[in-house]
Short mmCIF file of the C-alpha atoms (twelve columns), coordinates in Angstrom:
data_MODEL
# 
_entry.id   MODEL 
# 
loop_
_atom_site.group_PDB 
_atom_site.id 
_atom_site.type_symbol 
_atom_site.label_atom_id 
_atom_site.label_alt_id 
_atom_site.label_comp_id 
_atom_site.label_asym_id 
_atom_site.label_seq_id 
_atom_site.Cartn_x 
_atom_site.Cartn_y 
_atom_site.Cartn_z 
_atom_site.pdbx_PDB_model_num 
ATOM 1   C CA . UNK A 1   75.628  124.412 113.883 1 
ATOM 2   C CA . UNK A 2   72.391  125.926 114.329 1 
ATOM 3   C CA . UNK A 3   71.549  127.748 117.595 1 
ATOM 4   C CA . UNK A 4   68.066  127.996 117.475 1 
ATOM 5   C CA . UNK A 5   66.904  124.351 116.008 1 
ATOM 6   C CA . UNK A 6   67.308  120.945 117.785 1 
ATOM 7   C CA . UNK A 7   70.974  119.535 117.002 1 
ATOM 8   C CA . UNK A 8   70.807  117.098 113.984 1 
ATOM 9   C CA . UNK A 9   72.402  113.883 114.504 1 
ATOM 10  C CA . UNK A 10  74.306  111.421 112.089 1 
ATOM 11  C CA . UNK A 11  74.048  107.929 114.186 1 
ATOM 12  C CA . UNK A 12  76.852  105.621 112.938 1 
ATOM 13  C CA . UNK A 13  76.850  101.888 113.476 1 
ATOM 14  C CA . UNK A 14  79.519  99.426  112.587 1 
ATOM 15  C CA . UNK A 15  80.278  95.812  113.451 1 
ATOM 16  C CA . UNK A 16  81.678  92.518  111.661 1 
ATOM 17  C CA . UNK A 17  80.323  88.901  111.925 1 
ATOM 18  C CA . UNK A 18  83.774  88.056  114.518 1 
ATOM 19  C CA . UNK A 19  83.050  91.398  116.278 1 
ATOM 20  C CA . UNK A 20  79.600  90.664  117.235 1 
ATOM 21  C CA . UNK A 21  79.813  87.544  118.339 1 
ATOM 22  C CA . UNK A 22  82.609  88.507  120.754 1 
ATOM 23  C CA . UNK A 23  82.215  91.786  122.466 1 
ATOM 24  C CA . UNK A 24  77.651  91.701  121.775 1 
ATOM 25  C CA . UNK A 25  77.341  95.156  120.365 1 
ATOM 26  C CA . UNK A 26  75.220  94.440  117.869 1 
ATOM 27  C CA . UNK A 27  74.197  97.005  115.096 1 
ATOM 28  C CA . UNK A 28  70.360  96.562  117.183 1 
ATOM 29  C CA . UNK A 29  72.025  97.510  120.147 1 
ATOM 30  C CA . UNK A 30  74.325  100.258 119.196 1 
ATOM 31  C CA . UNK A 31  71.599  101.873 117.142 1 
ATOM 32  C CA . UNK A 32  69.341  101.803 120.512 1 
ATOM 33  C CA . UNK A 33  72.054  103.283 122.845 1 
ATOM 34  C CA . UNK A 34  72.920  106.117 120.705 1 
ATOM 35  C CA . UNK A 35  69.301  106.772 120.291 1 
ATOM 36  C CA . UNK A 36  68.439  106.786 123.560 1 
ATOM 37  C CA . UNK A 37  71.747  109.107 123.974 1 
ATOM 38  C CA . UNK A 38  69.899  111.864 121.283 1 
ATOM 39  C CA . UNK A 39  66.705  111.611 123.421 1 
ATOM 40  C CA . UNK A 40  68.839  112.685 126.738 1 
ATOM 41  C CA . UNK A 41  70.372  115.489 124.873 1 
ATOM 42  C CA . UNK A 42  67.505  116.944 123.094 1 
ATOM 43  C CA . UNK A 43  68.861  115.888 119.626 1 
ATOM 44  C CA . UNK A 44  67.093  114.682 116.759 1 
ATOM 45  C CA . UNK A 45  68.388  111.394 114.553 1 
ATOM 46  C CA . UNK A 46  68.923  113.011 111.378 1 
ATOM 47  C CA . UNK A 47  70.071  110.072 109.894 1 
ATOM 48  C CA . UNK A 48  71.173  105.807 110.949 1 
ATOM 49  C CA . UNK A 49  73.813  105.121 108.859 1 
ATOM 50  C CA . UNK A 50  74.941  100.971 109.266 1 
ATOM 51  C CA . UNK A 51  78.277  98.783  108.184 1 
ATOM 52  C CA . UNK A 52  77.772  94.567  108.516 1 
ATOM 53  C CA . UNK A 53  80.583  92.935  107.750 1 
ATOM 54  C CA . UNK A 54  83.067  95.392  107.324 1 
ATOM 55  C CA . UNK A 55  86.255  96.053  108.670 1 
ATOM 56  C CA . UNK A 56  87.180  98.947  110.830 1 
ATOM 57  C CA . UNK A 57  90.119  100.150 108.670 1 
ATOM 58  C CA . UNK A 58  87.829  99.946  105.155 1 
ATOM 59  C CA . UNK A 59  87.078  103.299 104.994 1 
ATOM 60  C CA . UNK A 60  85.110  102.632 101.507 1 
ATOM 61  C CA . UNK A 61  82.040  101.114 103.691 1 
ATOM 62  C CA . UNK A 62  78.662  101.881 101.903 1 
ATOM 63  C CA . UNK A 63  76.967  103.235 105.004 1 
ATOM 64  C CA . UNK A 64  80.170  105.149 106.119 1 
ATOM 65  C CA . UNK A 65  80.762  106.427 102.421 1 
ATOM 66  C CA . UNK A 66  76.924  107.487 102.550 1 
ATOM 67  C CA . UNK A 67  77.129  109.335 105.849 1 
ATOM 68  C CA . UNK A 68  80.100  111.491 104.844 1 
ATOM 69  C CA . UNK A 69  78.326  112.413 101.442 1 
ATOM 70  C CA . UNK A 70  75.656  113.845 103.966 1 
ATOM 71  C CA . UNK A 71  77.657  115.531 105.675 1 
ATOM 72  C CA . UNK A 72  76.108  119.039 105.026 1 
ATOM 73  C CA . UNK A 73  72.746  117.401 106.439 1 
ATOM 74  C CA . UNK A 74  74.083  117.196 110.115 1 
ATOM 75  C CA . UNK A 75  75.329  118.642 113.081 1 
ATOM 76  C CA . UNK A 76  76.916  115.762 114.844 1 
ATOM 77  C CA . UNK A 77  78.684  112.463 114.170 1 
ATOM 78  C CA . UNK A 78  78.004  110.127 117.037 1 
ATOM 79  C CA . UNK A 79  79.239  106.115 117.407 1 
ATOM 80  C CA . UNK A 80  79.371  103.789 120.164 1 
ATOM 81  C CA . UNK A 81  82.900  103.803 120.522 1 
ATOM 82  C CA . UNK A 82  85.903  105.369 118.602 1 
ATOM 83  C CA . UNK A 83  86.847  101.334 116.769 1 
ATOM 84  C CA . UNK A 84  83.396  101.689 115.417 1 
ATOM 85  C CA . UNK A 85  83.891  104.116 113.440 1 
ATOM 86  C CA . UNK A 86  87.798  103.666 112.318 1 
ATOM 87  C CA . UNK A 87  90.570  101.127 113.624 1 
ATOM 88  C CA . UNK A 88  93.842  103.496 112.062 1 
ATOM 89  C CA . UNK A 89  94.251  106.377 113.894 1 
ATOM 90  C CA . UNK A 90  95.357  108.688 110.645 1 
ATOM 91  C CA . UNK A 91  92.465  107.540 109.347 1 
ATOM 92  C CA . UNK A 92  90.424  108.734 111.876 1 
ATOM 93  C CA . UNK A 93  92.291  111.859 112.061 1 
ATOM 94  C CA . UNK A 94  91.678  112.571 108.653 1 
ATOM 95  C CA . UNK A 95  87.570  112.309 109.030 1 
ATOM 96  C CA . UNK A 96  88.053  114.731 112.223 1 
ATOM 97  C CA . UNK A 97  90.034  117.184 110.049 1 
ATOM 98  C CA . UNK A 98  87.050  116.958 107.869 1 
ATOM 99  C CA . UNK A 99  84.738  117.587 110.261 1 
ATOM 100 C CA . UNK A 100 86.614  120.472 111.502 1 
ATOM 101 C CA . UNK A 101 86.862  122.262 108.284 1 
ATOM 102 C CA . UNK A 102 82.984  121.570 108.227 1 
ATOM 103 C CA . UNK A 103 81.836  123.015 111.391 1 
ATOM 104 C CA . UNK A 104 80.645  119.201 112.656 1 
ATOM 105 C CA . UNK A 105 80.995  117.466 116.081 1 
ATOM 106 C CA . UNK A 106 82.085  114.034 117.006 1 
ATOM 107 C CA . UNK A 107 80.895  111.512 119.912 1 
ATOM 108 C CA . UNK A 108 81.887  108.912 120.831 1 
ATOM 109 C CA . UNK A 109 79.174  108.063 123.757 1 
ATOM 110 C CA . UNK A 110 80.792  105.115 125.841 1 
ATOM 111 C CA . UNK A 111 84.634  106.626 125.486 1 
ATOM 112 C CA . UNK A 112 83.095  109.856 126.549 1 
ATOM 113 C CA . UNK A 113 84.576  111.861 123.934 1 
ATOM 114 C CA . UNK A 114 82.654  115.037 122.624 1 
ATOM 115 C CA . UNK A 115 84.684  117.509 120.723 1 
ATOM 116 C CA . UNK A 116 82.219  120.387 121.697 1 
ATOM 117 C CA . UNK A 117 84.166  120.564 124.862 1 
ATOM 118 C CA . UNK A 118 87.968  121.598 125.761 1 
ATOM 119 C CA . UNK A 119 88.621  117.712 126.899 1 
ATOM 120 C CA . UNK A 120 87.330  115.940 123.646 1 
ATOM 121 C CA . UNK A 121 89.223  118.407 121.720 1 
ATOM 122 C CA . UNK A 122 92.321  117.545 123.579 1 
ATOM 123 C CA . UNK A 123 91.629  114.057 123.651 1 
ATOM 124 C CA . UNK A 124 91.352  114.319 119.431 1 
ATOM 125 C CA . UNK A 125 94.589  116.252 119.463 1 
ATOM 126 C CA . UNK A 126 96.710  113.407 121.322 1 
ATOM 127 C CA . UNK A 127 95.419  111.079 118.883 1 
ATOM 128 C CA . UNK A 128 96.963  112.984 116.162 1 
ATOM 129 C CA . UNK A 129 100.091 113.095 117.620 1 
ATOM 130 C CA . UNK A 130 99.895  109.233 118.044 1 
ATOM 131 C CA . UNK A 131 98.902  109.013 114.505 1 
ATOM 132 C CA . UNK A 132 101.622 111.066 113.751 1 
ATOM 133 C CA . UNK A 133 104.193 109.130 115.711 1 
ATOM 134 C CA . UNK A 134 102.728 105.883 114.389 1 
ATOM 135 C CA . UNK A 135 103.393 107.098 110.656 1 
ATOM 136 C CA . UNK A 136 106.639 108.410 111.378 1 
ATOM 137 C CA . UNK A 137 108.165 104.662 113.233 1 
ATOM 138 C CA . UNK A 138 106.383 102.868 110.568 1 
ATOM 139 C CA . UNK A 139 108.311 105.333 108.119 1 
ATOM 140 C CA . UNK A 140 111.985 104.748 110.248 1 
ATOM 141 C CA . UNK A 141 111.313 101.005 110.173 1 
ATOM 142 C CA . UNK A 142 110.656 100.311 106.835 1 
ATOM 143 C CA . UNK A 143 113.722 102.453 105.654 1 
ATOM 144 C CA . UNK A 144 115.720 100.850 107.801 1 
ATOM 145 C CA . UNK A 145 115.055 97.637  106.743 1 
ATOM 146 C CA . UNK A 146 115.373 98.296  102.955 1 
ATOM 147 C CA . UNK A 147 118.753 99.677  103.401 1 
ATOM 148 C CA . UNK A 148 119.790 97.003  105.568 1 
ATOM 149 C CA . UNK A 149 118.115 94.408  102.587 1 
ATOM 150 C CA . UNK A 150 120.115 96.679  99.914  1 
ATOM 151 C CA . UNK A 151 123.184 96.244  101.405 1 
ATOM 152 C CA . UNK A 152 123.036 92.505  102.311 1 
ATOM 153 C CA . UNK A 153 121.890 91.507  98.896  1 
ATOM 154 C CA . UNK A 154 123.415 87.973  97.419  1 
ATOM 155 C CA . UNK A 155 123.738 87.189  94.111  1 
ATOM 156 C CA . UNK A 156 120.356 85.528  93.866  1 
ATOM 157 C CA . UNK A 157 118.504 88.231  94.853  1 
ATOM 158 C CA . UNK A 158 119.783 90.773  92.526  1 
ATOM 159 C CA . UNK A 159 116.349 90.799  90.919  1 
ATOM 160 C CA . UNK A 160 114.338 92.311  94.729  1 
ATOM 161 C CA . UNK A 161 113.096 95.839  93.724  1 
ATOM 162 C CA . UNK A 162 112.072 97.118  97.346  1 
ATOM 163 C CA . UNK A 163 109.641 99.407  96.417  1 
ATOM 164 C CA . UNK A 164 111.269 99.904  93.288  1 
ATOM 165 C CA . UNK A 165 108.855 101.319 90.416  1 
ATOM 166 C CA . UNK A 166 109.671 99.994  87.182  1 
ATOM 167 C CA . UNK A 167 110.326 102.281 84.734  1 
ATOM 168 C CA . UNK A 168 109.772 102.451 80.958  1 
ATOM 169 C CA . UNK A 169 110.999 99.025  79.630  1 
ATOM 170 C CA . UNK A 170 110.293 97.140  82.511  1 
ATOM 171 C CA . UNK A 171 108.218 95.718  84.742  1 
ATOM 172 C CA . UNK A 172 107.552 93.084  88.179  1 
ATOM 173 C CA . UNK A 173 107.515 89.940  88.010  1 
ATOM 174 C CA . UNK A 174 107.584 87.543  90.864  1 
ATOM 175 C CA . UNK A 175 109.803 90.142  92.858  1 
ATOM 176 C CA . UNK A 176 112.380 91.098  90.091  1 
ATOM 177 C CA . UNK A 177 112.698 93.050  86.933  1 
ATOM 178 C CA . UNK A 178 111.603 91.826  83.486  1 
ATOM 179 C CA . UNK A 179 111.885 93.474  80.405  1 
ATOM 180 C CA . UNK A 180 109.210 94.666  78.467  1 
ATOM 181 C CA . UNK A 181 110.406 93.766  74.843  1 
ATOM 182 C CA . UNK A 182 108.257 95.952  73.210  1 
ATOM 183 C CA . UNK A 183 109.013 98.784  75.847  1 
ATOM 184 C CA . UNK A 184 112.653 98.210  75.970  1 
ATOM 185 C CA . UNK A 185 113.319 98.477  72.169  1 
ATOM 186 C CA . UNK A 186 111.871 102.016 72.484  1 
ATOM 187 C CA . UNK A 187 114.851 102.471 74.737  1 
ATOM 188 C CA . UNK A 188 117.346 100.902 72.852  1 
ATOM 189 C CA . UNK A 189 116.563 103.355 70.015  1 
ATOM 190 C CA . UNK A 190 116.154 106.463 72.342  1 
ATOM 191 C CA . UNK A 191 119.820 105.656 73.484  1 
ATOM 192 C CA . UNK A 192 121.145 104.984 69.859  1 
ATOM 193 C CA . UNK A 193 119.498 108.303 68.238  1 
ATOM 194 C CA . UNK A 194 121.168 110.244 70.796  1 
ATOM 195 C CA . UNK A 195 124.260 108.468 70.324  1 
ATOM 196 C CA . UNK A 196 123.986 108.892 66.998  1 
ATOM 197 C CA . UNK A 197 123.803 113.270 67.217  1 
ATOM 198 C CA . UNK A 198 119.918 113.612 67.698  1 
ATOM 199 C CA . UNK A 199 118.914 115.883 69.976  1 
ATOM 200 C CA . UNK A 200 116.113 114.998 73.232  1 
ATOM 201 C CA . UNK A 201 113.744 117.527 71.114  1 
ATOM 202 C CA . UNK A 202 114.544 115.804 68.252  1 
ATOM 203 C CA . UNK A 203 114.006 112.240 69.457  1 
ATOM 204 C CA . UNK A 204 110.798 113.491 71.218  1 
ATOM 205 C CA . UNK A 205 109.556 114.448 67.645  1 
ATOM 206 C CA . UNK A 206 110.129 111.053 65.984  1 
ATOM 207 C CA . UNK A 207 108.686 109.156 68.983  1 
ATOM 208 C CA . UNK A 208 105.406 111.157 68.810  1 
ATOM 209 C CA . UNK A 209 105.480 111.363 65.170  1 
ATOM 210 C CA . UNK A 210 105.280 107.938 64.833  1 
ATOM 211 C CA . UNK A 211 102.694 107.488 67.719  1 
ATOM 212 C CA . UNK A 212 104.820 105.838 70.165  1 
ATOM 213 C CA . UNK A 213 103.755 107.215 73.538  1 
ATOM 214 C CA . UNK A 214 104.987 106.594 77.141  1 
ATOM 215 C CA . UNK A 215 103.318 103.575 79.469  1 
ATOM 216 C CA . UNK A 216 100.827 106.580 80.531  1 
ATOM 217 C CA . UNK A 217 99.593  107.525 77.345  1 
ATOM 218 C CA . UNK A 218 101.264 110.714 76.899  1 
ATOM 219 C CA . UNK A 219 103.476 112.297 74.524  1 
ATOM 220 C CA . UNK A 220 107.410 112.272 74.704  1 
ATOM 221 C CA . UNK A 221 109.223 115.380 76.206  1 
ATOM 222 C CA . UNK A 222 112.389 116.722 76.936  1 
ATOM 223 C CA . UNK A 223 111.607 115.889 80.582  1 
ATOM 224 C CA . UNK A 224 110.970 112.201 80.639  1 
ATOM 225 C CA . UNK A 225 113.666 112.090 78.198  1 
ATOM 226 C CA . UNK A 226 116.204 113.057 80.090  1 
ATOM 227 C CA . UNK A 227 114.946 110.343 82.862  1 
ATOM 228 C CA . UNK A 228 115.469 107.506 80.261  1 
ATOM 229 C CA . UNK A 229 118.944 108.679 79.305  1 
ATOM 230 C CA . UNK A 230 120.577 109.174 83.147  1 
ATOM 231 C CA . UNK A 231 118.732 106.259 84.094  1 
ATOM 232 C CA . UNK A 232 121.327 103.309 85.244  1 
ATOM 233 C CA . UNK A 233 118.564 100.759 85.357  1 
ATOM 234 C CA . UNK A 234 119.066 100.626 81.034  1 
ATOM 235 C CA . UNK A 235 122.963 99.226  81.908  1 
ATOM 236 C CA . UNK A 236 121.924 97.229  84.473  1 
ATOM 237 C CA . UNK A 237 122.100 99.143  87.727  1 
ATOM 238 C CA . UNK A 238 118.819 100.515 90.200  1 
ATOM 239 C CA . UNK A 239 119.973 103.485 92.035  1 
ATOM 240 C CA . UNK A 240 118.282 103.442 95.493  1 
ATOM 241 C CA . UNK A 241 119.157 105.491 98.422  1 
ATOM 242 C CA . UNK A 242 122.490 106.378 97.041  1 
ATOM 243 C CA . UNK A 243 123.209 102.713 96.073  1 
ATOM 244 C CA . UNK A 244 123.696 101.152 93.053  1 
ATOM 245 C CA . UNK A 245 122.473 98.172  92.870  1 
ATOM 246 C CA . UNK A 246 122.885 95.359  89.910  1 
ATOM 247 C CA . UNK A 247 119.957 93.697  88.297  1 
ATOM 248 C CA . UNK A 248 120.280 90.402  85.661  1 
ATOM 249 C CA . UNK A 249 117.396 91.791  83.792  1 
ATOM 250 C CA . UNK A 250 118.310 92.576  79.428  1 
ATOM 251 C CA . UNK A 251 119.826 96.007  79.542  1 
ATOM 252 C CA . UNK A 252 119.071 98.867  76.718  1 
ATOM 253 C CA . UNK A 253 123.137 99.701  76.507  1 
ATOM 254 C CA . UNK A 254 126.133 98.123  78.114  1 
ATOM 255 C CA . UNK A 255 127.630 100.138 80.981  1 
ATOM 256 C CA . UNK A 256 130.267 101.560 78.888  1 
ATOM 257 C CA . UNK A 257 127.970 103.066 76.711  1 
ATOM 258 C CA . UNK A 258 126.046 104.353 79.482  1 
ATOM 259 C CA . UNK A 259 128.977 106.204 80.662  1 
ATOM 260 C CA . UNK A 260 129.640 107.651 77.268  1 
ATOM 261 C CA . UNK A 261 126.058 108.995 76.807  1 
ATOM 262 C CA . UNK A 262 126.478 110.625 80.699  1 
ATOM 263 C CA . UNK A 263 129.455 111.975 78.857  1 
ATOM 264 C CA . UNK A 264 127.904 113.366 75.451  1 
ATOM 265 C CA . UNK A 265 124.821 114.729 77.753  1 
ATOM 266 C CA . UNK A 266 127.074 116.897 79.694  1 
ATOM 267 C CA . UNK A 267 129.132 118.213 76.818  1 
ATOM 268 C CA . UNK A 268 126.000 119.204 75.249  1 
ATOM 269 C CA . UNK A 269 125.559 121.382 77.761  1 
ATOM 270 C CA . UNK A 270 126.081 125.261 76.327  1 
ATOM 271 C CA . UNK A 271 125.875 126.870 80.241  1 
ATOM 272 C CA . UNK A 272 129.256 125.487 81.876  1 
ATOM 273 C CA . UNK A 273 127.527 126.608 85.279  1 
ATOM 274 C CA . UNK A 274 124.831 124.232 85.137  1 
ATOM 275 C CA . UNK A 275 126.790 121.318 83.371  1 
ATOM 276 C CA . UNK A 276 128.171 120.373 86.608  1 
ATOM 277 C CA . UNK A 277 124.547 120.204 87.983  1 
ATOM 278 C CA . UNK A 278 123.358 118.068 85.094  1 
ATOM 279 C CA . UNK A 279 126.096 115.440 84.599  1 
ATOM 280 C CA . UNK A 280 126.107 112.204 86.168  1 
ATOM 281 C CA . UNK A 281 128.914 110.800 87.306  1 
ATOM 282 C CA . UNK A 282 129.968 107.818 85.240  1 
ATOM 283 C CA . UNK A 283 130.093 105.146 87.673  1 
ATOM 284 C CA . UNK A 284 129.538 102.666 86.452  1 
ATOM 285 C CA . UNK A 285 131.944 99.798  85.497  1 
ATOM 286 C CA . UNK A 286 131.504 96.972  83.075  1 
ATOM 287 C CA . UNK A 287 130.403 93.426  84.944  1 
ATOM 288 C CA . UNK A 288 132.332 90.423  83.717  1 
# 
């Protein structure tokens, strides 16, 4: 920030239709408080920067989005209160750790918060930790509750996914797992070539050779490979949080097979030290 020149301002203004009508900051009179606040502190508005309509915790507002692309253009971020500017605190943490690393300040004129002095800067680093905390409960909870879902699973909900990202040969479908024909044949001949003596490099080589890629695009390599082949899901099993959990989706291979390939894929293995790292147990049993 300049020493010599007159501090340049970015004036921020937010509100939405609901907001307005209850609490009467409207974007007239935030933009004439903040002004007036420039004119008692000798600073000049660079820049009004306005949000109608938008929600707090939209951080892809035009006005906001235009403000921060300016941000080399001014000193000083200044709103009428902290909600104006963002309603999730590790949202708002993550503008002030890009206002840090930029040399800007923040006010917030009617919470009386001005990082330029020891008590705003404190003020900003409690928020963090709140953030912080927030992210970490939200974190504990939602664990919590997919384990306890996991474990409690019936028979007609063997298709849930919890977070579960479908992989190659499948995808979501009104909460369960559907196979991707197309997708899932690709499998089924991945698992019989290897059965059959190919090796992963070898496999990769017919795959790419005849232009089959992977759901991103890319080539085959020994590394996603390896993912199909000690991936339960192809004989009927999601491994989550050290469960194993059955799904009535079309398999690739039956679990016996599955076990057998788990088998082959460590045997393969020339380093005996590292085969132990490698294998996968063969867990799985056969469902009637």
């Amino acid at each position: 920030m300049a020493s010599e020149e007159r501090v340049r301002a970015a004036v921020y203004a937010r509100v939405s239709t609901e907001e307005q009508a209850q609490e009467g900051y409207s974007l007239d009179a935030q933009r004439q408080i903040l002004s007036d606040r420039c004119t008692a502190e000798d600073w000049e508005v660079h820049g009004v920067y306005e949000d109608e309509g938008y929600s707090g915790r939209n951080i892809n507002r035009p006005g906001y989005r235009r403000m921060m692309a300016d941000i080399d253009s001014w000193d000083v971020l200044m709103v009428l209160k902290m909600d104006r500017i963002h309603r999730n605190s590790r949202n708002f943490m993550d503008m002030m750790d890009l206002l840090d690393r930029k040399g800007k300040k923040f006010v917030s004129s009617m919470d009386s918060l001005d990082t330029s002095n020891a008590l705003g800067r404190f003020v900003v680093d409690m928020i963090q930790r709140i953030a912080q905390l927030e992210s970490e409960q939200i974190g504990e909870r939602t664990y919590l509750g997919m384990r306890e879902k996991a474990e409690t699973m019936g028979p007609d909900q063997k298709r849930r996914t919890m977070g579960f990202t479908p992989p190659f040969g499948y995808r979501l479908l009104h909460g369960g797992l559907e196979a991707d024909e197309d997708e899932l044949q690709v499998v089924q001949g991945i698992f019989w070539m290897y059965m059959e003596g190919d090796s992963m490099d070898t496999i990769c080589y017919k795959l790419n050779r005849e232009g089959i890629t992977t759901r991103r695009g890319n080539p085959w390599n020994i590394y996603n490979m390896r993912n199909i082949l000690h991936n339960p899901v192809y004989a009927g099993y999601m491994r989550w949080d050290g469960l194993l959990l059955p799904h009535d989706a079309e398999t690739a291979v039956s679990a016996e097979e599955f076990n057998s390939i788990q088998d082959l894929m460590a045997s393969r293995v020339r380093d005996p030290r590292r085969r132990k790292t490698l294998h996968v147990p063969c867990i799985l049993e056969e469902t009637p």
